[in-house]
C-alpha positions in Angstrom: 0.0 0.0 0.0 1.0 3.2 -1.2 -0.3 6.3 0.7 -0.7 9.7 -1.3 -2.2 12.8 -0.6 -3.0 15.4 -3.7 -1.2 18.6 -3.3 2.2 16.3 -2.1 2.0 14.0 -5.3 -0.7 14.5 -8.8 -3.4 12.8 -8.0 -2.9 8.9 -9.3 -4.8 7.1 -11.5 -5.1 3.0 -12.2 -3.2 4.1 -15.5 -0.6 5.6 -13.4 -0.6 2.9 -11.2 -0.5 0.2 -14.3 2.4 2.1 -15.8 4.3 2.0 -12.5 4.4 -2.1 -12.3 5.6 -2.0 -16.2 8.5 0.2 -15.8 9.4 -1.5 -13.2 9.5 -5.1 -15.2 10.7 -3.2 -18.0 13.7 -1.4 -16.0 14.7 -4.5 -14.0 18.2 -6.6 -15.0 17.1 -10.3 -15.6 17.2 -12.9 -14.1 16.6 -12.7 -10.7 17.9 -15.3 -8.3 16.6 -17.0 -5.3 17.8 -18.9 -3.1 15.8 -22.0 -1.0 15.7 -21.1 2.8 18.0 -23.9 4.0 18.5 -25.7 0.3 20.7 -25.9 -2.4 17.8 -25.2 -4.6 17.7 -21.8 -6.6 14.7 -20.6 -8.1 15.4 -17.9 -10.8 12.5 -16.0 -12.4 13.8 -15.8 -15.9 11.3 -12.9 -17.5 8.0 -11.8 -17.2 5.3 -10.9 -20.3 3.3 -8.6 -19.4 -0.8 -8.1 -21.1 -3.2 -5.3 -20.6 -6.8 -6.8 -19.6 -10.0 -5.9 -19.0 -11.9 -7.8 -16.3 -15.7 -6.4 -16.9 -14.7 -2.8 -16.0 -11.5 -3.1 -14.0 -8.1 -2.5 -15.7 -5.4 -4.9 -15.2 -2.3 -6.4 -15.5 -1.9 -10.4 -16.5 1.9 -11.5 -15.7 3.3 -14.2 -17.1 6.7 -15.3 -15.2 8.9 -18.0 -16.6 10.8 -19.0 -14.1 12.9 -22.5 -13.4 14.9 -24.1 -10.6 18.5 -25.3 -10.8 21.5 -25.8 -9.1 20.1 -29.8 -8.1 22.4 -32.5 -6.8 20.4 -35.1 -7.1 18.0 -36.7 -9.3 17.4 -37.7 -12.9 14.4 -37.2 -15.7 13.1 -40.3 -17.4 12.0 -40.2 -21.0 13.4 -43.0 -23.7 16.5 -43.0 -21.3 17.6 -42.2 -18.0 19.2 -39.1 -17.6 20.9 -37.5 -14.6 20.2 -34.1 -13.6 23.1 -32.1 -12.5 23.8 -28.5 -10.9 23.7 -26.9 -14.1 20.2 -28.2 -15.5 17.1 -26.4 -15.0 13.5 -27.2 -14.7 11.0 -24.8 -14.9 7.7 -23.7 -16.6 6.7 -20.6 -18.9 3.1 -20.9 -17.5 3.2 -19.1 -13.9 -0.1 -16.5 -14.1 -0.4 -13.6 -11.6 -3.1 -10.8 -12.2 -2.8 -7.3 -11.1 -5.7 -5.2 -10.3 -5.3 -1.6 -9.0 -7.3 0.0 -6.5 -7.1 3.4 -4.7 -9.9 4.1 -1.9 -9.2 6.8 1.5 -12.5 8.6 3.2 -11.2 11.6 1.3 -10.6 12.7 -2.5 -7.7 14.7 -1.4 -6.6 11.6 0.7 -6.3 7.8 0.0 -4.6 5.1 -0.1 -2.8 3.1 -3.4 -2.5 -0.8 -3.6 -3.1 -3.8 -5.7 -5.4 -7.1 -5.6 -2.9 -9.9 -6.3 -4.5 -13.2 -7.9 -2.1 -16.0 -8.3 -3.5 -18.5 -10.5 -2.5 -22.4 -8.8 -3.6 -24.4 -11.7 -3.8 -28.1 -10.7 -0.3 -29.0 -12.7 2.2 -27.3 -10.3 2.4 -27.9 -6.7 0.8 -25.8 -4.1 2.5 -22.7 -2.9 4.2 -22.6 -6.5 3.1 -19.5 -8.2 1.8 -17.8 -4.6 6.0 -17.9 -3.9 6.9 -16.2 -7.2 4.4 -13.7 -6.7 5.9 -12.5 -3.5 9.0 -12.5 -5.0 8.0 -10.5 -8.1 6.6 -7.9 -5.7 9.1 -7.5 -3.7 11.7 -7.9 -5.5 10.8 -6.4 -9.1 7.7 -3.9 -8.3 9.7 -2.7 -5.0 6.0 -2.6 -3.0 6.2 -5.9 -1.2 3.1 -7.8 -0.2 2.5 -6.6 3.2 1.7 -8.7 6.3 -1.2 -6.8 8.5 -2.1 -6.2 11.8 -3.8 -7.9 14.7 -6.1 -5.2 15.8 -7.3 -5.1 11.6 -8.3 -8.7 11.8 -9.9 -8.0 14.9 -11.8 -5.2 13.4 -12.8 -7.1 10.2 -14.0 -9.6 12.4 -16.0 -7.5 15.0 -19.1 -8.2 12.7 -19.0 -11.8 13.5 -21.4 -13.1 16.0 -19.3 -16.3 15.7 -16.4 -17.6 14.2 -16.7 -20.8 12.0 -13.7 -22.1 12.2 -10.5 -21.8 14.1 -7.2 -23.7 14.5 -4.1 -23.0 16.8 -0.7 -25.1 16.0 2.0 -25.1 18.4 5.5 -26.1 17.5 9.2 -26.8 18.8 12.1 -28.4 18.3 14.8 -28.6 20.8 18.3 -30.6 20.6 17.4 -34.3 22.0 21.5 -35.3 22.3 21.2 -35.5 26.6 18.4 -38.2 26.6 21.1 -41.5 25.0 22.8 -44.4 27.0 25.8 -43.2 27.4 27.2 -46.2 25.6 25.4 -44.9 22.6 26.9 -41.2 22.9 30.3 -41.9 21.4 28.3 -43.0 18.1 25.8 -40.1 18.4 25.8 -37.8 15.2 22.9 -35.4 17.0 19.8 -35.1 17.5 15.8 -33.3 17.8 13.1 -33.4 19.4 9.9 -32.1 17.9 6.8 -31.2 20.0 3.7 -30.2 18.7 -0.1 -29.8 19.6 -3.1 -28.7 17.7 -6.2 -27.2 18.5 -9.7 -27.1 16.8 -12.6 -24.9 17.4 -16.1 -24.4 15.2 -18.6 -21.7 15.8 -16.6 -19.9 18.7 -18.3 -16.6 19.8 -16.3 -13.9 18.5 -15.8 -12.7 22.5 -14.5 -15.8 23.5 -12.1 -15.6 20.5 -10.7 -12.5 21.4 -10.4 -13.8 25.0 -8.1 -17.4 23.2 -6.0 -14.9 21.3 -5.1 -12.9 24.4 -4.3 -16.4 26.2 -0.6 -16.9 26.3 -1.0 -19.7 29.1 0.4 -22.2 26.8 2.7 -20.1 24.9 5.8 -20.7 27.0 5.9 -24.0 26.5 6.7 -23.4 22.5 8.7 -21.2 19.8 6.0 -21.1 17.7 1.9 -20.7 17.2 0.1 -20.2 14.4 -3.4 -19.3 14.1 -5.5 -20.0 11.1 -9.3 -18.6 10.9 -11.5 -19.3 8.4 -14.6 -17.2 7.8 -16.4 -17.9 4.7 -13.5 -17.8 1.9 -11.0 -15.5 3.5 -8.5 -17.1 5.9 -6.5 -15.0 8.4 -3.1 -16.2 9.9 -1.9 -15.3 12.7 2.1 -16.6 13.2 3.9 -15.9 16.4 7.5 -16.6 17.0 9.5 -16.4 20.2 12.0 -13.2 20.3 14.1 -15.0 22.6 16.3 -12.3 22.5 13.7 -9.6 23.9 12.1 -12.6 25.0 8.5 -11.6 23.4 6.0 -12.8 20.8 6.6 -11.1 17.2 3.7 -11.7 15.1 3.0 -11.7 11.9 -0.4 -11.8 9.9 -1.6 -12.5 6.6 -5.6 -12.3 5.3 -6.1 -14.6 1.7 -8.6 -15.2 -0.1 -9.3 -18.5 -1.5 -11.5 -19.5 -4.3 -11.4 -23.0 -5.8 -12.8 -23.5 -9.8 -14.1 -27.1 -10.9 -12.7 -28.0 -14.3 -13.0 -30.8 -16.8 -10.5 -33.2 -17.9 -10.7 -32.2 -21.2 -10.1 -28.5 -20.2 -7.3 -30.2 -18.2 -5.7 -31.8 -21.4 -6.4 -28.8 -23.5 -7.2 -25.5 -22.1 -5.6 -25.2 -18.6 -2.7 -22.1 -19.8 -4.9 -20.7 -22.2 -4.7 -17.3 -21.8 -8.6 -17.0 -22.9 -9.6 -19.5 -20.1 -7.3 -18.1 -17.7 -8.8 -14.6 -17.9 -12.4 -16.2 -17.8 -11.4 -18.0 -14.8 -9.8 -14.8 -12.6 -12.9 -12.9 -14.4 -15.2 -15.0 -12.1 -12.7 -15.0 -9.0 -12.6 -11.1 -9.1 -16.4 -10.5 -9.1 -16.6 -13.1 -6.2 -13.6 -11.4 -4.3 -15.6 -7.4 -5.4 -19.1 -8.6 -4.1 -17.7 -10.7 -0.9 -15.8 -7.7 0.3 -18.9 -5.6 -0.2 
C-alpha cells in the first residue's frame, strides 16, 4: 500500500498505477535469483510478459513469469532414457499467471490510499505454494512494493461483525536438541539429534468474544517457539504466526488475510485449455467478481 495525498504527489490514476508495475518489469536486469531457505535449490525468475486486460470494468495487469529451478544434486528425468540431472540443469515452466488489479480508496478525495489485488493462478499442474512464492518475490523484488503482512487489531476489526467464528485452529511447535536423553554407551556414536513437540487445536462456531479472549491467552505459549493461528470465515483465511523473540524474549507476530476460491474443471479443459490465456482470464474474471461482491 501506497499512501498519497494530492497537493504532495498529482493525483494517481489506475493508468498511473498500471504504468508504474511495467517500468518497473521493463527497467529490471534479468534474471533474478533466489535462493531455497535452508536448500541448495535456486529458483530464478527468468522474464515476465506482461498483457493489458480488462476484467468487466477493471483494468489490469496479467503477468506471465517464466521461471525454473536449478543448481540440483540429485535426481534424474526419465523419457526413452535415464538421464541425470546435474547443478547446471534447470526445470521450470513458462506458464506461472499472476493478475494485477489496482485499486485506490481513502475517506477523502484529497486523501487515499494506493494498492493492488494480487490473484495468483494455482492451476492443478504445479504444486501448491508454486506460483503464490513467485508472486511475492515478483513484488518485492521487481515492483519494489512488497506484499505486506497486516495487523492484529485489523483482523480484529474485520472480524467484529461476526457473531461467531466458523472455524479456528491453533498449532503449536518446537524443536529442541534431544543429544542429553542417549545411553551413554550410545553417545560416542551419536551424530545429533531433535526433538519435535507439537499440539493442535480445533474450534467451530466460537463466539467472536471468546475468541478475542483465546487470542489474548498466552498460558500455553511458553511452552513453545512457535503458534500459528488460522481462521476461516467464509472464503477468506487470516493467519496469525507468532514466534518467540528470545532475544527480547517476546511474541513477534506476523499476519496475513487470503482469499481463497477453488474453480471445478473438466478433464478435457485439463488436457487442452488449462494455460490458455482466454480461459485463464475467464477463470480470474469470475474470482474477481466473487472477491468485489464478498468484500462488499
Amino acid at each position: 500500500m501506497l499512501d498519497q495525498s494530492v497537493g504532495l504527489f498529482e493525483d494517481v490514476t489506475y493508468d498511473d498505477m498500471i504504468k508504474f508495475v511495467k517500468d518497473k518489469i521493463a527497467k529490471y536486469a534479468f534474471p533474478l535469483t533466489s535462493p531455497t531457505r535452508n536448500k541448495t535449490l535456486m529458483t530464478v525468475i527468468k522474464s515476465i510478459t506482461i498483457e493489458d486486460i480488462l476484467l468487466g470494468s477493471e483494468k489490469a495487469l496479467l503477468l506471465q513469469v517464466s521461471a525454473y529451478d536449478t543448481n540440483f544434486y540429485d535426481g534424474y528425468f526419465e523419457g526413452k532414457e535415464k538421464i541425470a540431472i546435474t547443478k547446471d540443469n534447470k526445470i521450470g515452466k513458462e506458464s506461472n499467471f499472476i493478475l494485477l488489479v489496482p485499486r485506490k480508496k481513502g475517506l477523502t478525495a484529497e486523501s487515499y490510499t494506493c494498492y493492488f489485488l494480487m490473484f495468483v493462478y494455482e492451476d492443478p499442474t504445479k504444486v501448491n505454494g508454486v506460483v503464490s512464492k513467485l508472486a511475492k518475490l515478483v513484488a518485492k523484488e521487481i515492483i519494489q512494493v512488497p506484499v505486506e503482512n497486516i495487523k492484529l487489531p485489523i483482523i480484529m476489526q474485520e472480524l467484529k461483525d461476526c457473531k461467531t467464528i466458523p472455524e479456528l485452529q491453533i498449532k503449536y511447535s518446537s524443536i529442541y536438541e534431544a543429544d542429553n536423553d542417549v545411553d551413554v554407551k550410545y553417545v560416542p556414536y551419536l551424530q545429533g539429534g531433535k526433538l519435535e513437540k507439537k499440539k493442535v487445536r480445533r474450534f467451530k462456531d466460537m463466539p467472536f468474544d471468546i475468541m478475542g479472549e483465546l487470542l489474548k491467552d498466552k498460558t500455553d505459549d511458553e511452552d513453545y517457539q512457535t503458534k500459528k493461528t488460522s481462521i476461516i470465515v467464509g472464503k477468506t483465511e487470516y493467519r496469525i504466526k507468532s514466534l518467540i523473540d528470545e532475544a527480547k524474549d517476546e511474541l513477534q507476530d506476523t499476519a496475513e488475510k487470503i482469499f481463497n476460491l477453488s474453480i471445478g474443471i473438466t478433464q478435457t479443459e485439463l488436457d487442452t485449455k488449462i494455460h490458455e490465456k482466454g480461459f485463464i482470464i475467464e477463470k480470474l474474471q469470475a474470482v474477481l467478481n466473487n472477491y468485489l461482491s464478498y468484500e462488499q
